[in-house]
Structure formats: structure tokens, C-alpha cells
Backbone bond lengths (Angstrom), bond angles and torsions (degrees), N, CA, C in turn:
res aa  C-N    CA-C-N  psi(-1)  N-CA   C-N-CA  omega(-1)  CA-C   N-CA-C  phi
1 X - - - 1.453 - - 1.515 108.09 -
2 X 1.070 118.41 99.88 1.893 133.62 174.26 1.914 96.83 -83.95
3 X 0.975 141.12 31.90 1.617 135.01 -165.58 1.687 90.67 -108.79
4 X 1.167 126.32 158.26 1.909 109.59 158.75 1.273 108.71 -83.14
5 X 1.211 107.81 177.68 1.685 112.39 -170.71 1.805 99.93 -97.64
6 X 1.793 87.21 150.33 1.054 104.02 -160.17 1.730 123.92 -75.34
7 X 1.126 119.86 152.92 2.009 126.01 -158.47 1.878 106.56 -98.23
8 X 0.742 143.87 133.22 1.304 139.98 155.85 1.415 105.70 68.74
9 X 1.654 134.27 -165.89 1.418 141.46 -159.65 1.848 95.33 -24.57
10 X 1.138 99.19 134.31 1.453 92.54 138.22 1.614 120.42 -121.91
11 X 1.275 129.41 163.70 1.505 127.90 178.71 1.355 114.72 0.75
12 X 1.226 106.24 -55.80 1.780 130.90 -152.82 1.766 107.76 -68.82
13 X 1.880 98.27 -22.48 1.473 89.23 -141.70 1.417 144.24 117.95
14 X 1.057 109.54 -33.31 1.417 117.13 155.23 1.354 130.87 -122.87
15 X 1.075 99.63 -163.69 2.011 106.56 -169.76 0.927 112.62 -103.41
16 X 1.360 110.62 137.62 1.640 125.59 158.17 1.489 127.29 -117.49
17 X 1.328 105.79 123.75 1.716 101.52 -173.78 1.461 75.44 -103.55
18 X 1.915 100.21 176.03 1.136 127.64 -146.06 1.639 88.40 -90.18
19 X 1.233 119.01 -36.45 1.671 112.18 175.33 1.771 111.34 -62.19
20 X 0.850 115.49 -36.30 1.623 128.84 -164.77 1.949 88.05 -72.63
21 X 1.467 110.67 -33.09 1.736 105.72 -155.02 1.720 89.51 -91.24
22 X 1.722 115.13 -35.42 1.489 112.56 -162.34 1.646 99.81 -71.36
23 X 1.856 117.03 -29.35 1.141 105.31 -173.77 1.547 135.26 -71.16
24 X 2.041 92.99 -25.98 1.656 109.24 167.50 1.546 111.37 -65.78
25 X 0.937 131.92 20.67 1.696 110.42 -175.22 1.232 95.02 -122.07
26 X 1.267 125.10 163.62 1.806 129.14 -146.23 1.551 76.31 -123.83
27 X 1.819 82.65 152.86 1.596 111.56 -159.39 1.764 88.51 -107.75
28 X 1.102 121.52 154.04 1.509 139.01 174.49 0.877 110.60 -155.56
29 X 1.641 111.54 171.28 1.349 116.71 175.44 1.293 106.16 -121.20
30 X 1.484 139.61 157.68 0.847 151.55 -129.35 2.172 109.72 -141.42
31 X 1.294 103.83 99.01 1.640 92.24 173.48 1.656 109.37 -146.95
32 X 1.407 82.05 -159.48 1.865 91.77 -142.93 1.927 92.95 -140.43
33 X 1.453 105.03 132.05 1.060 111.41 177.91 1.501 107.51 -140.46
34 X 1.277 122.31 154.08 1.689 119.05 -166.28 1.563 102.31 -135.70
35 X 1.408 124.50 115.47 1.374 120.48 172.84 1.486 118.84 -102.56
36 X 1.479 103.15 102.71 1.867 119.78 176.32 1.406 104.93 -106.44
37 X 1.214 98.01 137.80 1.664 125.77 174.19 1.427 112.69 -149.44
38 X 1.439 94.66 145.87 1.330 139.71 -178.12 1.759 112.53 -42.62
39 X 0.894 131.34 173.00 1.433 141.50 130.92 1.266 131.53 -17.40
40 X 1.820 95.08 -55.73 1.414 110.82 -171.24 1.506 115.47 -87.41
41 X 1.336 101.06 -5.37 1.228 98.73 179.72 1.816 106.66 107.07
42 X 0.921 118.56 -8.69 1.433 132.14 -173.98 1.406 121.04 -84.52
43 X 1.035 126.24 122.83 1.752 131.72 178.41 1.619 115.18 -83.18
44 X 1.794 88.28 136.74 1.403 86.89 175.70 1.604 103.06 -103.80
45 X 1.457 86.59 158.66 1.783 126.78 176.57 1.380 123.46 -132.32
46 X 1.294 111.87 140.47 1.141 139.05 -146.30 2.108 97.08 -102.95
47 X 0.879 101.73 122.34 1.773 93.15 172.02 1.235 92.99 -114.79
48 X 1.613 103.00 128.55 1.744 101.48 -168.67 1.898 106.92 -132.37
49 X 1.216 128.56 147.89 1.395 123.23 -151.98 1.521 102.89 -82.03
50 X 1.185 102.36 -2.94 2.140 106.84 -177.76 1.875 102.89 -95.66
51 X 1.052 127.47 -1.96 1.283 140.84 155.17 1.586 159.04 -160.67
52 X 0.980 113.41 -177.84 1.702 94.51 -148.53 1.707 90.70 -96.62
53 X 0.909 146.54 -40.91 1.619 150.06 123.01 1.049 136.71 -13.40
54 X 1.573 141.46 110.49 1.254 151.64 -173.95 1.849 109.52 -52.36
55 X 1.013 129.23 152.06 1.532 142.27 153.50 1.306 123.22 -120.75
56 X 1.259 126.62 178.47 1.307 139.20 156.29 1.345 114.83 -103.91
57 X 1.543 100.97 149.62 1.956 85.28 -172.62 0.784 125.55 -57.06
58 X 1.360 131.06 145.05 1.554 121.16 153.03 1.387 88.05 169.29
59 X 1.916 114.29 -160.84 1.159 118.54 -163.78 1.501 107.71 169.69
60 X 1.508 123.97 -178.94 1.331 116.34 156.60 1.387 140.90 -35.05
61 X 1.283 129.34 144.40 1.692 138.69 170.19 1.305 98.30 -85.83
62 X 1.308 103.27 107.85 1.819 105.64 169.18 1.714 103.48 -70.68
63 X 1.742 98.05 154.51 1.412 106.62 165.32 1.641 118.33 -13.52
64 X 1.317 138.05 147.56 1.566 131.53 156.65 1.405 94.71 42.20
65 X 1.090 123.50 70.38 1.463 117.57 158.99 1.850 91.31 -153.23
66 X 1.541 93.09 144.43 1.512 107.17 165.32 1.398 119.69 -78.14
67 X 1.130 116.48 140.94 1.794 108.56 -176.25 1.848 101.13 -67.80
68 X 1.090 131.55 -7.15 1.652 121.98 170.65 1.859 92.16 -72.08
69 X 1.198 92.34 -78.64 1.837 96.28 172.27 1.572 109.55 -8.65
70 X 1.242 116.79 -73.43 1.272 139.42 -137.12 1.768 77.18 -93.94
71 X 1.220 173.55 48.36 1.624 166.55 -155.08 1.482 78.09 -175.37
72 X 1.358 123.01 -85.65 2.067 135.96 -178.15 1.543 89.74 -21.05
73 X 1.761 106.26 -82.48 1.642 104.06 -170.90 1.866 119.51 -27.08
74 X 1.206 106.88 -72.55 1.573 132.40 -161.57 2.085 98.33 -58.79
75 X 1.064 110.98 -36.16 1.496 111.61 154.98 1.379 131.91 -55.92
76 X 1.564 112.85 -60.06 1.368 136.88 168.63 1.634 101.92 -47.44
77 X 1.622 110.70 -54.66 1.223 110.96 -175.52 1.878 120.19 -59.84
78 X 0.717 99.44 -48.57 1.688 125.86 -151.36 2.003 99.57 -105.20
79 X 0.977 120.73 -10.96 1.886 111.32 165.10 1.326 94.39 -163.77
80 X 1.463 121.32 24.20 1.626 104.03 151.21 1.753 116.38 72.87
81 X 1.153 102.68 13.83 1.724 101.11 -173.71 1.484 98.49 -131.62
82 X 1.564 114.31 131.61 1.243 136.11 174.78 1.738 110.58 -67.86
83 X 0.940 128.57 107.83 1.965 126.79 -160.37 1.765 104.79 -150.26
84 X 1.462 100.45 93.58 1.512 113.01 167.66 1.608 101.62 -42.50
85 X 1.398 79.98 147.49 2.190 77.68 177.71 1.875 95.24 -144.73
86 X 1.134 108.53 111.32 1.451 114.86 161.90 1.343 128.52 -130.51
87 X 1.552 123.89 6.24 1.469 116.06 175.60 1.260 104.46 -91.96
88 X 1.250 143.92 164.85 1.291 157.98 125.56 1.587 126.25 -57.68
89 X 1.068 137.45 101.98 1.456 116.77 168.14 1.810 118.83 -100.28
90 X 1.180 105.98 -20.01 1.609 103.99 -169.78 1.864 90.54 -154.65
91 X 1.211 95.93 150.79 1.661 115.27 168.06 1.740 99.58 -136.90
92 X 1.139 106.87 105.82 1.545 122.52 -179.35 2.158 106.05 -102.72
93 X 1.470 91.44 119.14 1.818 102.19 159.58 1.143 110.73 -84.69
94 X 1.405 130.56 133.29 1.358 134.04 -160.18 1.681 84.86 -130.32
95 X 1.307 114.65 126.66 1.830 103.42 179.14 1.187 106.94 -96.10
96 X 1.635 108.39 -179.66 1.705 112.38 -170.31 1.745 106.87 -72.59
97 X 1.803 103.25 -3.57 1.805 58.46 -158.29 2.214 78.01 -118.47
98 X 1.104 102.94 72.49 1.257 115.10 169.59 1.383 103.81 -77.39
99 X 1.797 121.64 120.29 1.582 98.26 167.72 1.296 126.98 -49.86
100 X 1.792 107.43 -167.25 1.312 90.63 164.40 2.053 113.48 103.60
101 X 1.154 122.35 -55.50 1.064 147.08 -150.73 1.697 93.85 -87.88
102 X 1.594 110.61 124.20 1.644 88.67 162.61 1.516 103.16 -67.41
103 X 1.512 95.66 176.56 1.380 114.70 -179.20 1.699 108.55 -79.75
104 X 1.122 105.01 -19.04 1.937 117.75 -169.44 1.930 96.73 -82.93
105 X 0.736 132.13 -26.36 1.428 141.75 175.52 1.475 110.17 -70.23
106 X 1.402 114.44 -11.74 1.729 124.80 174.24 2.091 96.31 40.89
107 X 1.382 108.99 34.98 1.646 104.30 167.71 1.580 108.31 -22.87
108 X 1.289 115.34 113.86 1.339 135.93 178.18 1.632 99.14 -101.11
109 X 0.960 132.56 -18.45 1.771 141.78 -157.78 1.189 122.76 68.60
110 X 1.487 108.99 175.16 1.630 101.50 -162.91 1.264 119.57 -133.61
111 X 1.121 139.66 148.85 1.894 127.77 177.79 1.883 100.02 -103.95
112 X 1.236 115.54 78.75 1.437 117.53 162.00 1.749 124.45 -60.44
113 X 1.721 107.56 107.57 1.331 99.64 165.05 1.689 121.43 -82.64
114 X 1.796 109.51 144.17 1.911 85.51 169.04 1.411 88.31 -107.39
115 X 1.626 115.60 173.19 0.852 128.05 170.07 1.700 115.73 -142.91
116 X 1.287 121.84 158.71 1.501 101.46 -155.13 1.225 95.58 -117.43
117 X 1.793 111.01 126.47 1.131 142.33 178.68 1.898 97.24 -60.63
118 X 0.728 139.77 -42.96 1.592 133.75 -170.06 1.734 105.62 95.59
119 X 1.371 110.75 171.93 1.614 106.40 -164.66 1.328 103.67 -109.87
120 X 1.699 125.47 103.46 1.210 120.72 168.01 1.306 140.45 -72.97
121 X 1.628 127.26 154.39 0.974 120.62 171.27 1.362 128.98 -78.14
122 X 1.380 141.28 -149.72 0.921 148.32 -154.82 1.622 107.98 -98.65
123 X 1.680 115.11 -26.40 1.529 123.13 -173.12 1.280 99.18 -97.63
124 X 1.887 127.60 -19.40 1.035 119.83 177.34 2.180 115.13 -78.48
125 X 1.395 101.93 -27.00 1.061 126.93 -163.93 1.558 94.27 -83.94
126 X 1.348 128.91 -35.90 1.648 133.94 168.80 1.623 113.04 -68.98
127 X 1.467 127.63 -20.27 0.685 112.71 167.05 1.846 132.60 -96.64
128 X 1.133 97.39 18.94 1.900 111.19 -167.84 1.971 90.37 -73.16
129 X 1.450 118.08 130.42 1.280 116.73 149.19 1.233 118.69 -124.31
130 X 1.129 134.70 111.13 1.420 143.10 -171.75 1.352 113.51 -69.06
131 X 1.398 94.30 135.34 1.384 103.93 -173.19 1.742 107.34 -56.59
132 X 1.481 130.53 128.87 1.255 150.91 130.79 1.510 107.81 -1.82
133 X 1.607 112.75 115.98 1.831 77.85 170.63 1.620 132.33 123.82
134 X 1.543 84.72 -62.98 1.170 107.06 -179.36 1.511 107.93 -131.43
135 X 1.226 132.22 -70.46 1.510 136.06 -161.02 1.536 98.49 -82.96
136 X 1.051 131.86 98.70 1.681 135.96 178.79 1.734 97.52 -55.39
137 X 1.612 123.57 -43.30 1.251 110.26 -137.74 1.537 102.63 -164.48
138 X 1.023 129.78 -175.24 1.677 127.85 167.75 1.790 85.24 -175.27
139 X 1.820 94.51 142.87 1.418 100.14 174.29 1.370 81.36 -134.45
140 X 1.371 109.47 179.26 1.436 130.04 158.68 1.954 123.14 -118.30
141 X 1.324 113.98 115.86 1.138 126.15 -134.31 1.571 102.31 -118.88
142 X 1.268 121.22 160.05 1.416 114.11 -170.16 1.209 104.89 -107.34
143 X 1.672 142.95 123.70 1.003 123.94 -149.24 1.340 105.61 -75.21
144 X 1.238 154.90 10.96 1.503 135.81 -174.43 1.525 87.60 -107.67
145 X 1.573 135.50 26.02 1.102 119.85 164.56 1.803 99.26 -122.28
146 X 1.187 115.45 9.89 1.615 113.12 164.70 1.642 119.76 -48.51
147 X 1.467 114.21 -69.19 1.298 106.18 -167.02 1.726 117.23 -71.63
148 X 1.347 111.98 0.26 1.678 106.73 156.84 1.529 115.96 -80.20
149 X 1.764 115.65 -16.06 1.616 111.12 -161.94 1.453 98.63 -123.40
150 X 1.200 111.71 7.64 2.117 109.60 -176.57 1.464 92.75 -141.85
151 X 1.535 111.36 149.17 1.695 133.81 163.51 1.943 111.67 -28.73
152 X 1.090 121.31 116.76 1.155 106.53 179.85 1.798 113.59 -31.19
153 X 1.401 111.75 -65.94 1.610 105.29 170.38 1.567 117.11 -3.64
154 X 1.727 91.02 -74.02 1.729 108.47 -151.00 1.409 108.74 -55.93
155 X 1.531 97.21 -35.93 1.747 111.89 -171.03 1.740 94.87 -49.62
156 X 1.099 87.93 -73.49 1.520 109.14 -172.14 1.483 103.88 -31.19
157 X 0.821 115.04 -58.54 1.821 118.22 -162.35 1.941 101.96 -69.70
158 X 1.468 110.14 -57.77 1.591 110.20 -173.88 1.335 90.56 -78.24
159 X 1.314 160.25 51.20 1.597 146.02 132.44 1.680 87.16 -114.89
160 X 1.027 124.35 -18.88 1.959 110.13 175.19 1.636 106.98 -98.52
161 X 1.380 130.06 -2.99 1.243 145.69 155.84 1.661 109.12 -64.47
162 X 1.332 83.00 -64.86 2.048 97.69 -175.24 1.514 97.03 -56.20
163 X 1.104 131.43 -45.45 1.978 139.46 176.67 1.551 89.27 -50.52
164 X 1.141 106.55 -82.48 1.464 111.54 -159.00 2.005 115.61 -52.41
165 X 1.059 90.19 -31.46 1.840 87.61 169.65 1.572 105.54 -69.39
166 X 1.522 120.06 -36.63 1.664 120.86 -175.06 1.360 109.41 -62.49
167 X 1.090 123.68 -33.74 1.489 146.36 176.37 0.963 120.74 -97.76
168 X 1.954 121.63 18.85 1.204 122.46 158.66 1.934 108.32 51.26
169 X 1.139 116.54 19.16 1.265 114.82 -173.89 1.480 108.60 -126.13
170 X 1.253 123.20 -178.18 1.512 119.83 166.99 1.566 106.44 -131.85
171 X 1.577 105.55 172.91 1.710 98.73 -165.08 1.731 93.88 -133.45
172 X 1.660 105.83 132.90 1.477 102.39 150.91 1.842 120.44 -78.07
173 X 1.142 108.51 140.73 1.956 113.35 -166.61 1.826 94.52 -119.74
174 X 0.616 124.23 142.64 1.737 141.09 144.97 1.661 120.46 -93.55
175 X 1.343 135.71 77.60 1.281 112.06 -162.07 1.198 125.85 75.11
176 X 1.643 119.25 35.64 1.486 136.41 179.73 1.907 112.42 56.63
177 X 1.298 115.86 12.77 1.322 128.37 165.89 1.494 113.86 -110.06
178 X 2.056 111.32 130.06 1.047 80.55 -176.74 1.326 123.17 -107.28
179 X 1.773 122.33 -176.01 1.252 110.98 -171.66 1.950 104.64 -117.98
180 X 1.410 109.16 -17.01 1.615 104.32 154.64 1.501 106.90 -150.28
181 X 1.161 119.69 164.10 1.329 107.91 -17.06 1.323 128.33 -81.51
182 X 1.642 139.99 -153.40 1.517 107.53 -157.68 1.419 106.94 -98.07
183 X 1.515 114.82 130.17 1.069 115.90 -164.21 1.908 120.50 -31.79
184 X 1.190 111.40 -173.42 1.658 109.69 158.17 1.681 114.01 -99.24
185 X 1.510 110.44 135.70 1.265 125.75 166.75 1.726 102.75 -28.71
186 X 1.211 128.39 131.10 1.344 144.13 148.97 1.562 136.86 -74.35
């Protein structure tokens, strides 16, 4: 809902001021995931020193930033390569009570967009430098070996990303499952 929130009666009968309407709307967090592959058809992953599980790049939407913005950044940041990002393939709800999460982080859940990095070659793939620090490594991976090397979630979401680019389409996910359009028979 992009509308402003609503002034005086509502439906019901009573009032809503704009503090009473900003406080009902649920808080999330907001991230960004990018699916690049190979030649072969193979996805890369990120081995990163904050967990024991592979990712795909990406990361938080800073303040005033668009999640395309915020996909460009987390690339630039994290393998050193400048990469316009404008498709969509998946918009994943991640809920609060995802394991995993310390408890001090008060996990509110998250609305992760991916967006698709495109399939590089070999001069694009020579030029990745991983961020220092943080990203130990990046391989390129075959996807039926994702859900042994990524968070059940992640698996889930970048193999319905990788679908949805084959199908020229994009997917809504609940918990890296999706809900349209209807998935494919298994």
C-alpha cells in the first residue's frame, strides 16, 4: 500500500491519527540477494567468515536506498565488480522466527529481493576480488548441490530464482517456497 495513511473515521468508526496508523504496520527488514552463474550453468557462492554456510552476494538495504541500489552496492562491495542490476527474479518473506538468528537482533523478518546477476564468462569471473575480511572465497556450484552448502531458506529461494530466470518469469516465495506462480511438480 503506497496511499498515506488514513485521517479521522475509519470504516469501523473510529479514529486514526497518523501515529496510531504508522505504529500498526509491521516492521521488517529489508535485503538483497543476486543470482550469477557461470557458463556452465553453475551458481556462484560466497564462503563468508560470519558463517558456516555459503550465500549469494548480497546483504542489507541501507536507509533510502532501493533494493536495485542496495544488489549494485553488495556486489561492488563483496567481489569487487561494478554490475547494473535491474531484473527481479524472486521476492522472498523470510518470518521472525527463522532459526538461526541471535535472540539480541529481536529478528522481526525480512522481505528479500533476488535479482539476476546474468551468466558470466570467464574474463568476467577473473575479475571478482572478494572482499578482505569478510568473503573468504566464491566457488561456482552446481545447483543440485545448494541445499547441502546454503541455509535451507537460501537454498530454497536461489533454486526458485534460477526457475524463475529459466522461465523468463519471477516468483513470489514465503520462506524460500513459492506461492505464484504454482511452483513445478517435483
Amino acid at each position: 500500500m503506497t496511499s498515506p495513511p488514513p485521517s479521522g473515521p475509519n470504516p469501523h468508526g473510529t479514529a486514526t491519527t497518523a501515529a496510531a496508523y504508522g505504529a500498526s504496520r509491521a516492521t521488517l527488514w529489508t535485503g538483497v540477494s543476486v543470482l550469477i552463474t557461470d557458463t556452465a550453468g553453475r551458481i556462484l557462492l560466497q564462503r563468508v567468515t560470519y558463517r558456516s554456510t555459503r550465500l549469494l552476494p548480497g546483504g542489507g538495504v541501507d536507509t533510502k536506498e532501493a533494493p536495485t541500489e542496495a544488489a549494485a552496492r553488495e556486489v561492488l562491495e563483496e567481489l569487487g565488480v561494478l554490475l547494473p542490476i535491474s531484473r527481479t527474479l524472486a521476492v522472498d518473506w523470510v518470518p521472525s522466527t527463522t532459526p538461526g538468528f541471535d535472540p539480541a537482533t529481536r529478528f522481526p523478518g525480512e522481505i528479500i529481493y533476488v535479482f539476476d546477476g546474468g551468466t558470466w564468462n570467464s574474463e568476467q569471473i577473473a575479475a571478482i576480488r572478494p572482499r578482505q575480511g569478510e568473503i573468504e572465497g566464491v566457488d561456482f556450484v552446481d545447483p543440485a548441490d545448494l541445499p547441502a552448502l546454503m541455509a535451507p531458506g537460501n537454498a530454497r529461494r536461489a533454486l526458485a530464482a534460477l526457475h524463475a530466470r529459466a522461465t523468463d518469469g519471477a516468483v513470489t516465495l514465503e520462506d524460500g517456497r513459492p506461492i505464484t506462480p504454482t511452483p513445478p511438480a517435483s
